[in-house]
C-alpha positions as CSV (number, residue, x, y, z in Angstrom):
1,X,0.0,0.0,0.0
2,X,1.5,2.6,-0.5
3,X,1.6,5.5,2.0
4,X,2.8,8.5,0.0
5,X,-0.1,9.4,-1.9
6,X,0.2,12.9,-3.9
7,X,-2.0,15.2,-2.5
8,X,-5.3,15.9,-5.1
9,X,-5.3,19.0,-6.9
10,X,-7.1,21.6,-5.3
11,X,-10.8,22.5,-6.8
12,X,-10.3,25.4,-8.8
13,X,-12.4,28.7,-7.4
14,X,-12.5,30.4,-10.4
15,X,-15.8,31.2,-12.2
16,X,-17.2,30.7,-15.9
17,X,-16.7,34.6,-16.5
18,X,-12.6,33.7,-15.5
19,X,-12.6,30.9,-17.7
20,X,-14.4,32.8,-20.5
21,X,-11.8,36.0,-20.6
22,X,-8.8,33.5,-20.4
23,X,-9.1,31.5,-23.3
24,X,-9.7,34.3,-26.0
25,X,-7.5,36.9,-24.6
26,X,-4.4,34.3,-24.3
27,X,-5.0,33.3,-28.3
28,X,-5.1,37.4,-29.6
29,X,-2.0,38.3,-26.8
30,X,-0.3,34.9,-28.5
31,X,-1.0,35.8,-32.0
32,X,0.4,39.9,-31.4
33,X,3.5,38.6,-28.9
34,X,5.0,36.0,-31.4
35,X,6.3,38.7,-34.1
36,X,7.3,41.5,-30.9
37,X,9.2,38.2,-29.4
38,X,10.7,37.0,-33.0
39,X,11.8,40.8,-33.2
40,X,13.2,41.0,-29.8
41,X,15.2,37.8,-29.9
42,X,16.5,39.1,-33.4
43,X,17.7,42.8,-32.2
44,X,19.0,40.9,-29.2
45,X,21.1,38.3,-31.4
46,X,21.9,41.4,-33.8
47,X,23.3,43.5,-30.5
48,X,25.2,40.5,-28.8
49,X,27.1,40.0,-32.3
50,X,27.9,43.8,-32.4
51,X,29.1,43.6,-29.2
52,X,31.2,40.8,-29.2
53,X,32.6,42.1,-33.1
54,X,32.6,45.8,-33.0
55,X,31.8,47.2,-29.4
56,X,34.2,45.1,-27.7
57,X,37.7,45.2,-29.9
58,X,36.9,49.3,-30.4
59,X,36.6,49.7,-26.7
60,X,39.5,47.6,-25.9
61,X,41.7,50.3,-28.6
62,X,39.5,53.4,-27.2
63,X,41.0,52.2,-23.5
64,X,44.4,51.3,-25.0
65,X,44.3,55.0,-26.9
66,X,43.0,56.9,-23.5
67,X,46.1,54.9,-21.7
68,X,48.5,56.1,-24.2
69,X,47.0,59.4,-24.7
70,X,46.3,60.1,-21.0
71,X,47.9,57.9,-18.4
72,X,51.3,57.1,-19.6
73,X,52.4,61.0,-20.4
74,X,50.9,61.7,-17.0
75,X,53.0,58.5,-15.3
76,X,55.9,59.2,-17.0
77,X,55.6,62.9,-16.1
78,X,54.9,62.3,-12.3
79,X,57.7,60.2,-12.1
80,X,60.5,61.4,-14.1
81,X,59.7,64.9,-13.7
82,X,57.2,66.3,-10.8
83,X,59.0,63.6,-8.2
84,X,62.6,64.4,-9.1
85,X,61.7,68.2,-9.1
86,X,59.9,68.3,-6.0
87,X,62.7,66.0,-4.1
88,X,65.0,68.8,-5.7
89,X,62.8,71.5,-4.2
90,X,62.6,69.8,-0.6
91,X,66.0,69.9,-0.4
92,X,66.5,73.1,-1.7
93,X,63.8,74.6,0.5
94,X,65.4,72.5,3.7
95,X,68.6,74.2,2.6
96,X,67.7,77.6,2.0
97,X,64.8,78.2,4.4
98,X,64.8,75.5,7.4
99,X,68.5,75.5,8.0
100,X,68.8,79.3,8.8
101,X,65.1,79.6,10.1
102,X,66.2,76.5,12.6
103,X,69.8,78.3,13.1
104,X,68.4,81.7,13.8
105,X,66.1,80.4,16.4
106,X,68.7,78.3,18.1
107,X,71.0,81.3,18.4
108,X,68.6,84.3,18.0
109,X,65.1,83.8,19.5
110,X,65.6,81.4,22.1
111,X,68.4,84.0,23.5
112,X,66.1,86.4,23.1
113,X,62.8,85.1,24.5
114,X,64.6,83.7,27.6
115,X,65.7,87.2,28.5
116,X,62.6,88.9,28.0
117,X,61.1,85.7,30.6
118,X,63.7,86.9,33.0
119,X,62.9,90.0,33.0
120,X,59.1,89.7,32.4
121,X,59.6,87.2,36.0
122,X,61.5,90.3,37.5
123,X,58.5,92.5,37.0
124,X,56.3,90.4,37.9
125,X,57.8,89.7,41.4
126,X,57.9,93.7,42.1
127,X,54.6,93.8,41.4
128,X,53.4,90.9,43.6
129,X,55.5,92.9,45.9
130,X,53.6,96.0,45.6
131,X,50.5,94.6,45.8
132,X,51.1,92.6,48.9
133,X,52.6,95.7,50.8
134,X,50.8,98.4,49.8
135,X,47.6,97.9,47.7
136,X,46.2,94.9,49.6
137,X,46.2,96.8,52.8
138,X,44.5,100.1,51.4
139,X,42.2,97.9,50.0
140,X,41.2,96.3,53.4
141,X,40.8,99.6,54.8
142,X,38.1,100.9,51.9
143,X,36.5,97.4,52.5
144,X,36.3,98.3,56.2
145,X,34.7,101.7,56.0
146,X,32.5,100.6,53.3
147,X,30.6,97.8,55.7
148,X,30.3,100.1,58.1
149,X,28.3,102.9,55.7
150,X,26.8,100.0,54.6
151,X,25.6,98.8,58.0
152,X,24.4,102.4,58.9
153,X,22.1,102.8,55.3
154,X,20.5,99.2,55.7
155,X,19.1,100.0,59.2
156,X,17.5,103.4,57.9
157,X,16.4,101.3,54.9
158,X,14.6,98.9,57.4
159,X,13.0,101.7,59.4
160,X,11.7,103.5,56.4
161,X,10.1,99.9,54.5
162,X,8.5,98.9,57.5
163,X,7.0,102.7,58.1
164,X,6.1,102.2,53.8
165,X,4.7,98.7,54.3
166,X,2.1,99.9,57.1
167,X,1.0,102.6,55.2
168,X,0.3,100.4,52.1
169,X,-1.3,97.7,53.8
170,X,-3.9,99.8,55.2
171,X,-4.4,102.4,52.2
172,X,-4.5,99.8,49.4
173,X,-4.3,96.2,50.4
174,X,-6.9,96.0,53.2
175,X,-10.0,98.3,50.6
176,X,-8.8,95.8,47.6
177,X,-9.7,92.9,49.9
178,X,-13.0,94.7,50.6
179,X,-13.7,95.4,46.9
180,X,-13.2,92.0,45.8
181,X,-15.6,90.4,48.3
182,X,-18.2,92.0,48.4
183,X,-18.8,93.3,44.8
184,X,-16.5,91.8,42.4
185,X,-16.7,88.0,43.3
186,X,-20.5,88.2,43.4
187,X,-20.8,89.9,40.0
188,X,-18.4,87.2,38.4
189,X,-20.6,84.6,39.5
190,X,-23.3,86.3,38.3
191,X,-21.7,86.6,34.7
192,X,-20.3,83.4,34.8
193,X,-23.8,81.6,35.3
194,X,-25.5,83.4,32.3
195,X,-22.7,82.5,30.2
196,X,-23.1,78.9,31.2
197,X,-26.7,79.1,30.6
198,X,-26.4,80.5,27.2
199,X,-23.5,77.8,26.2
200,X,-26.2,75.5,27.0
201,X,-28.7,76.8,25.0
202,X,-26.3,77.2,21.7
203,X,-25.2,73.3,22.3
204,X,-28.9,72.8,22.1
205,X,-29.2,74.2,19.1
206,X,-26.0,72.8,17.2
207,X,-26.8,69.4,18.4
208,X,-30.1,69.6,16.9
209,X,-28.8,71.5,13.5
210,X,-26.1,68.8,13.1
211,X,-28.7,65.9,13.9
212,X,-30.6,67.5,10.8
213,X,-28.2,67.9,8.8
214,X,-26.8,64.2,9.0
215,X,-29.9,62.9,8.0
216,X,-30.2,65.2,4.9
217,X,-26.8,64.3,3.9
218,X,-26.8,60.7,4.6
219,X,-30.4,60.6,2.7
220,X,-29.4,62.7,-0.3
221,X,-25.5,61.6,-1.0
222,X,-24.3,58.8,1.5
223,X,-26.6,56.3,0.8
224,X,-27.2,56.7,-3.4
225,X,-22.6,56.9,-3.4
226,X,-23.2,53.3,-1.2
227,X,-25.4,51.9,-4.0
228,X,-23.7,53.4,-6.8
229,X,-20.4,51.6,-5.2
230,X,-21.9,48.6,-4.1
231,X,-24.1,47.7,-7.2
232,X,-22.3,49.6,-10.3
233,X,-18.7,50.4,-9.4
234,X,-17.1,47.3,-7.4
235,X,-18.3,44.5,-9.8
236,X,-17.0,46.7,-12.9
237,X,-14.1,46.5,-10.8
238,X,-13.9,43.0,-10.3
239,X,-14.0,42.5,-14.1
240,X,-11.6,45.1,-14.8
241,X,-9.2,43.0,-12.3
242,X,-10.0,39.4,-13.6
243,X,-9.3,41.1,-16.8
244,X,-6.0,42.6,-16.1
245,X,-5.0,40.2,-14.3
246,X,-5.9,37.3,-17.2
247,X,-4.3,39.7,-19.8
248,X,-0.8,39.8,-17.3
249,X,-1.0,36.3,-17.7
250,X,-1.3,35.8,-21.3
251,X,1.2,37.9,-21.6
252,X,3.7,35.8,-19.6
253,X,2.4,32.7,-21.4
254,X,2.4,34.2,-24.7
255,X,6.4,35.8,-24.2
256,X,7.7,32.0,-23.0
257,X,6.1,30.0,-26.2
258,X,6.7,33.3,-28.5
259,X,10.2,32.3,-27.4
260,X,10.3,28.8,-27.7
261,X,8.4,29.3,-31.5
262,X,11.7,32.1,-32.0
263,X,13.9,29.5,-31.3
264,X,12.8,27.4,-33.4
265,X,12.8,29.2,-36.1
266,X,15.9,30.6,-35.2
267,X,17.5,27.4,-35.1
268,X,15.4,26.3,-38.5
269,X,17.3,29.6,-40.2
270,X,20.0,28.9,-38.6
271,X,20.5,24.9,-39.9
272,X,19.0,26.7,-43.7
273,X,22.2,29.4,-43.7
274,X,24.7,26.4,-42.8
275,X,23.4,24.1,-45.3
276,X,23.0,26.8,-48.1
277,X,26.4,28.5,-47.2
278,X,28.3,27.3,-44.9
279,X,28.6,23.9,-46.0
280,X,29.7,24.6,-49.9
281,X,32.2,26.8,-48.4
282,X,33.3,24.3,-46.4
283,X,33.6,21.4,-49.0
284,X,35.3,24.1,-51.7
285,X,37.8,25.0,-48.8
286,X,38.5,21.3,-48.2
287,X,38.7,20.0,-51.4
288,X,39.8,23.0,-53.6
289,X,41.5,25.7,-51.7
290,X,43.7,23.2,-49.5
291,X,44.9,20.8,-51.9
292,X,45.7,24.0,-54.1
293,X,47.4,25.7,-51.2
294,X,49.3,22.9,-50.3
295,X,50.7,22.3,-54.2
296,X,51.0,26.1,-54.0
297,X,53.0,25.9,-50.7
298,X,55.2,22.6,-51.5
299,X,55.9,23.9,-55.3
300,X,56.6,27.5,-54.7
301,X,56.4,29.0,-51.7
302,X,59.1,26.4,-49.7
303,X,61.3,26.4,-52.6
304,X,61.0,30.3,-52.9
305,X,61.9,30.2,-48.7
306,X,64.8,27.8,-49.4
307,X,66.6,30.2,-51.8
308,X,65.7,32.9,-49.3
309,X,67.6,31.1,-46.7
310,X,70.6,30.0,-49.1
311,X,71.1,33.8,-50.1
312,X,71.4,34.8,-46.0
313,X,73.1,32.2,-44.6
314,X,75.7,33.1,-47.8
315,X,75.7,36.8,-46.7
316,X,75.8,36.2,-43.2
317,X,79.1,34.1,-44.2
318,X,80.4,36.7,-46.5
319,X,79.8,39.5,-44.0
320,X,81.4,37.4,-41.1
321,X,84.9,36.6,-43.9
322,X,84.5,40.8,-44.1
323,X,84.6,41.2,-40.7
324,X,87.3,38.6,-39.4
325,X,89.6,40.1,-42.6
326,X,89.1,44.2,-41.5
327,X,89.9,42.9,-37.7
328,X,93.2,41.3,-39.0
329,X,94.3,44.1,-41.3
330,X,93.5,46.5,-38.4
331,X,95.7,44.2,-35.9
332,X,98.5,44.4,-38.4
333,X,98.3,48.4,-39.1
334,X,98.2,49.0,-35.4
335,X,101.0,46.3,-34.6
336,X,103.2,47.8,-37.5
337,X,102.6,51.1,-36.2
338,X,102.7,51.1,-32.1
339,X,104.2,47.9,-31.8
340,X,103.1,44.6,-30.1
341,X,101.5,44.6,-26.6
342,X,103.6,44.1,-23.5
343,X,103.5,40.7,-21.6
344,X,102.8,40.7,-18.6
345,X,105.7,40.0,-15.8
346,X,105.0,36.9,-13.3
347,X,105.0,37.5,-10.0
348,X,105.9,35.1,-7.3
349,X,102.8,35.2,-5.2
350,X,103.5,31.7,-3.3
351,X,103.9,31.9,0.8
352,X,107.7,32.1,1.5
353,X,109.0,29.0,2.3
354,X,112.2,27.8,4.9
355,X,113.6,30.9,7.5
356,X,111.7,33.3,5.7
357,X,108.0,31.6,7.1
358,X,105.6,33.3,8.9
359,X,106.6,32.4,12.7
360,X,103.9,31.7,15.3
361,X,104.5,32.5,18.9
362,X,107.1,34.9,18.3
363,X,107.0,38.8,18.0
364,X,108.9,38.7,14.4
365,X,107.2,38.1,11.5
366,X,108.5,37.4,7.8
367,X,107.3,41.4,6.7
368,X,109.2,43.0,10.1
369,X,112.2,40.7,10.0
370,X,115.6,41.9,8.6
């Protein structure tokens, strides 16, 4: 029995009127796709052989003219021109200007700035010394007599803002209080209740406008939009989308077999060109051009290269006899004119041998010994 059953295909949902837009629109999308597709797939063949023909070998010279045009005169100047020239100008700048500048502030400023800080130290101190002795007392003194003035003005101050509060308390503060109670705080409640009263009243009255005004608006526009949407606009909708969507379909259905009916007939043209062209050029390059290039190469063309080779290697021989005899008449003008070279003289360069050995354990040696 056996246990792994495929599942069964699910029930389709989809209605006649899916089932009546699919079949026509996929044969009209089919029958206007196949000659878009055929058309695609030859542009696309046409561009990938331009590409791989033209585009590619001329961009491969245009980047190879750019490089030879731009980059190797700017290399080649950067290197063998602006670096030399500005090593030449670091130097020259660390020997005209940082030298001196580091010379005359090593034996000019520092000098200089030290003494002024000795003597700006100096100043400083006789200051500090000033101050401490004579300006910080005076100072303490002024302070002194200042807290007492000071004392003396706050207590009259005190006398004359309690005397001031007193009299304002009971010429301003104490009939304000009064005023307040017993007129203005009634009459603000008074206000304040027919206000609240007439907020009612205009709430009333808006509530019951808007209430009317719902109604009219619901009776006279929401409800007719409602049917209008519910009964005219969503199911013209709902076709629109089985439609669209149906027609997206196709259209990917159509594009895959408008390819595979492009390849075949691509292929079908394809084997056509090969067996109308390619093939008789084939058989009159094998069995007419070749054998004729071949007599052509073993009749004249290595015979032709034979003699070619013959002729050199007798020049190169006839040069080299040239040669060897200009070299030996030159040896024999030079000899009969300055003479024959010197030999050279042997020298004796062995270790000496017997008494005149190099001694070990002794202070004479065979250089320092008489």
């Amino acid at each position: 029995m056996d246990m792994h059953k495929p599942p069964p295909p699910p029930e389709s949902s989809e209605g006649c009127l899916v089932t009546a837009v699919r079949v026509p629109v996929r044969i009209v999308v089919l029958v206007l796709v196949v000659p878009v597709r055929m058309v695609w797939d030859a542009l696309a063949a046409a561009g990938r052989l331009l590409r791989d023909t033209v585009c590619r070998p001329l961009g491969r010279g245009l980047l190879w003219l750019g490089r030879a045009v731009f980059v190797w005169p700017f290399t080649g100047l950067w290197r063998y021109v602006l670096v030399p020239g500005g090593r030449a100008l670091g130097r020259l700048a660390a020997v005209l200007v940082v030298v001196p500048a580091v010379w005359v502030h090593r034996h000019v400023l520092a000098p200089v700035g030290r003494a002024v800080a000795r003597l700006a130290r100096g100043a400083g101190a006789g200051l500090a010394w000033l101050c401490a002795r004579v300006v910080a007392p005076v100072g303490h003194g002024l302070a002194w007599l200042l807290k007492g003035f000071g004392a003396v003005l706050r207590a009259a101050g005190a006398g004359v803002y309690t005397a001031a509060a007193r009299l304002g308390r009971y010429l301003v503060v104490v009939p304000a209080r009064w005023l307040y109670t017993w007129v203005l705080a009634p009459v603000g409640r008074a206000v304040a209740r027919c206000v609240r009263g007439a907020g009612r009243l205009l709430g009333l009255l808006a509530t019951g406008a808007g209430l009317v005004l719902y109604h009219v608006v619901r009776v006279l526009f929401a409800l007719p939009a409602l049917a209008l949407w519910r009964r005219l606009l969503l199911p013209a909708g709902r076709f629109l989308a089985v439609v669209a969507r149906e027609t997206g379909q196709a259209l990917t259905h159509a594009w895959r077999v408008a390819g595979r009916i492009s390849r075949v007939v691509g292929r079908a043209l394809g084997t056509l060109f090969r067996w109308i062209v390619v093939e008789p050029v084939r058989w009159v390059y094998r069995t007419v051009l070749t054998p004729v290039g071949h007599v052509v190469r073993d009749a004249v063309l290595r015979p032709a290269a034979e003699g070619v080779r013959a002729v050199g290697r007798t020049a190169r021989q006839a040069l080299a006899t040239a040669r060897s005899t200009v070299r030996q008449t030159r040896a024999e003008v030079r000899r009969m004119l300055f003479g024959g070279p010197r030999r050279p003289v042997a020298a004796d360069r062995r270790e000496p041998t017997g008494a005149a050995a190099r001694t070990l354990g002794s202070s004479t040696t065979a250089l320092t010994k008489d």
